[in-house]
N, C-alpha and C positions, 0 to 999 in steps of 0.2 A: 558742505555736505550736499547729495546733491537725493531730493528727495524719494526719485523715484528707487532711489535704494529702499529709501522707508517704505514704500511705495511696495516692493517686491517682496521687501520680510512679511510683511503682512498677508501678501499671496501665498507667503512658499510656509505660512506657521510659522515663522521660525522668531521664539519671542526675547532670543539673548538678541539676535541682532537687532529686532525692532526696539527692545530698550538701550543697546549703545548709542543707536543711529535717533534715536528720541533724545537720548542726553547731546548730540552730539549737537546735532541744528539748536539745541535751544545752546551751547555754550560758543556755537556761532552769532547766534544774535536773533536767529528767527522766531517770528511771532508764533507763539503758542499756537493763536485759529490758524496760523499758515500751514503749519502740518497737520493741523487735523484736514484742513479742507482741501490741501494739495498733495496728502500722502494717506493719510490715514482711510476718509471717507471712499476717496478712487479704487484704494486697495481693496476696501472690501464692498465698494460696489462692483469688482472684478470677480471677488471670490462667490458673489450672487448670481452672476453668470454664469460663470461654469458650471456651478452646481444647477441652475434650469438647464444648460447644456449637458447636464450628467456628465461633467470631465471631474466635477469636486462630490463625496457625500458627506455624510454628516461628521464623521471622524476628522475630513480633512476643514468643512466648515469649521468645526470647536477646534483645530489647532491652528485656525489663520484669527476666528478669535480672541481665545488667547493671546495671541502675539497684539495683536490690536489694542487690547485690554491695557498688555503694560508698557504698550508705547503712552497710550490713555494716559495712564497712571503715575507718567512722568509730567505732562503738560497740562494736567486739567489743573493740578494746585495752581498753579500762577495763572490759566487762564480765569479762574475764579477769580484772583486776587482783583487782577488789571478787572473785572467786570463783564468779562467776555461770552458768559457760559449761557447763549439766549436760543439755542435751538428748541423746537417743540416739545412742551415736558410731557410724555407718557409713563399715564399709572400701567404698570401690568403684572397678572396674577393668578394662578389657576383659583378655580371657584371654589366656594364653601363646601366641603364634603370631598374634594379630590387633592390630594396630598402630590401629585405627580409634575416633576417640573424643568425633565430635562429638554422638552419642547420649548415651553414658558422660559426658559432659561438662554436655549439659543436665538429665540427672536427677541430675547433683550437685547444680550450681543450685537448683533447684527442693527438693531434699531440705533444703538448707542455709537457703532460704528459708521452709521449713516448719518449722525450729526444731531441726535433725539438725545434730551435729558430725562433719566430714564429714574423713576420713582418705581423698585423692586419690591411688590408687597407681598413678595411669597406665595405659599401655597396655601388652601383652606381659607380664601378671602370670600368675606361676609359683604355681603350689598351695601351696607352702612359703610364699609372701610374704603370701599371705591367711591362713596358718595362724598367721604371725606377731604379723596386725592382731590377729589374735583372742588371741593368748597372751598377749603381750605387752603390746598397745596397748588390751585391752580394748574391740575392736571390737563392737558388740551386733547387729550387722547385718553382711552379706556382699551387697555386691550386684555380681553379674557380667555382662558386655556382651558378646557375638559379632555379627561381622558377615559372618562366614563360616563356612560347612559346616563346613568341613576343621576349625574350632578350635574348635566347639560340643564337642567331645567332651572340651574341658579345662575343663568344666562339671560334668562327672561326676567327673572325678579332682580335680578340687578338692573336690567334697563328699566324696571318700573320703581325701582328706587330713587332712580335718577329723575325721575319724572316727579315722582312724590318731594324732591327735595329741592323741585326748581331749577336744575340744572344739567338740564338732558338736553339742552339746548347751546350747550358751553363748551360737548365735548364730541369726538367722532368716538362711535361705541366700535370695537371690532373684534371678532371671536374668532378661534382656531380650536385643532385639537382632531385626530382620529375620528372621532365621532362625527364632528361636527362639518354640516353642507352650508355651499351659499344658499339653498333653499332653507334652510332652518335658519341664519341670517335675516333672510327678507321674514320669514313670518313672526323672528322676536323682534323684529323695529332697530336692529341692528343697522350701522352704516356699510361696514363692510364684514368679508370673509376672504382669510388666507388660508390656505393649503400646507405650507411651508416657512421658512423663517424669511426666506427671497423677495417670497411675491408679498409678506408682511409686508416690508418695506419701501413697495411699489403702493401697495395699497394704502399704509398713512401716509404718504408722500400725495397721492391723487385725492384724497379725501379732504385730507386739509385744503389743497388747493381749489376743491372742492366749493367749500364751505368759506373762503377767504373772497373767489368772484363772484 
């Protein structure tokens, strides 16, 4: 099989052939990370392009996706098995008070398909639940979602949670959402700010690397 097929379902949405072409290489013999990191992650760091190019929007993100997802969904079991599942873990979650999550939802996606293990804490997360990811679940990333004013401000008290629990120092904190600017970023002690699910992805990617030299 020859990957850049897998490569292309993933560009073009299309999630029966991303899963044939996922069962197919692995009944070839190929290594589970081999298709994530030579079909899967390439494809949708394509589908991240276009969409800053304005050639993809968010309909056509959420159906390449998808297709991502249950290529995913064929090779993560065995790459679990074999030991293999070590990309950076991000907790992510819109805040306490705001129920909204189809943002929060696509720059999981897209994070997961960039080669991030991705800890989904839903919507209406309380400062203690991410202070948790991080204690606990060894979360390396915090990424938080608002889609309203009124719950922007459970942006700041979560990064002061993290600070109260010793471990604001363990993780790159990073917000999105309608609302929310890099100027509001910089004044809640935030690491970064994204715009979209794209430059998410550039931004844990530069943060970690960040934080690693």
């Amino acid at each position: 099989m020859n990957l850049s097929d897998l490569q292309a379902a993933v560009i073009n949405g299309n999630a029966k052939s991303a899963d044939a072409l996922a069962r197919a290489g692995l009944a070839e013999g190929l290594a589970p990370m081999t298709i994530i990191t030579e079909a899967l992650v390439p494809g949708m760091h394509e589908v991240g392009e276009r969409f800053k190019r304005e050639e993809y929007f968010v309909p056509e993100m959420l159906l390449s996706a998808r297709a991502m997802k249950t290529a995913l969904a064929i090779v993560k079991p065995l790459l679990i098995q074999q030991g293999g599942l070590t990309g950076p873990k991000v907790a992510i979650g819109t805040v306490q008070g705001d129920l909204h999550d189809i943002g929060k939802n696509l720059v999981a996606m897209m994070l997961e398909g960039a080669g991030f293990e991705i800890l989904d804490l839903g919507t209406n997360v309380k400062p203690e639940q991410f202070v948790r990811a991080v204690a606990e679940q060894g979360a390396q990333v915090i990424a938080m979602s608002a889609l309203l004013t009124t719950t922007m401000t459970n942006m700041p008290a979560t990064v002061e949670a993290l600070k109260s629990a010793g471990v604001r120092d363990r993780t790159v904190v990073m917000i999105g959402g309608a609302p929310v600017t890099e100027r509001y970023a910089q004044q809640i002690g935030a690491d970064g700010f994204a715009a979209d699910a794209a430059t998410a992805v550039e931004v844990a990617q530069a943060r970690l690397r960040a934080r690693i030299a």
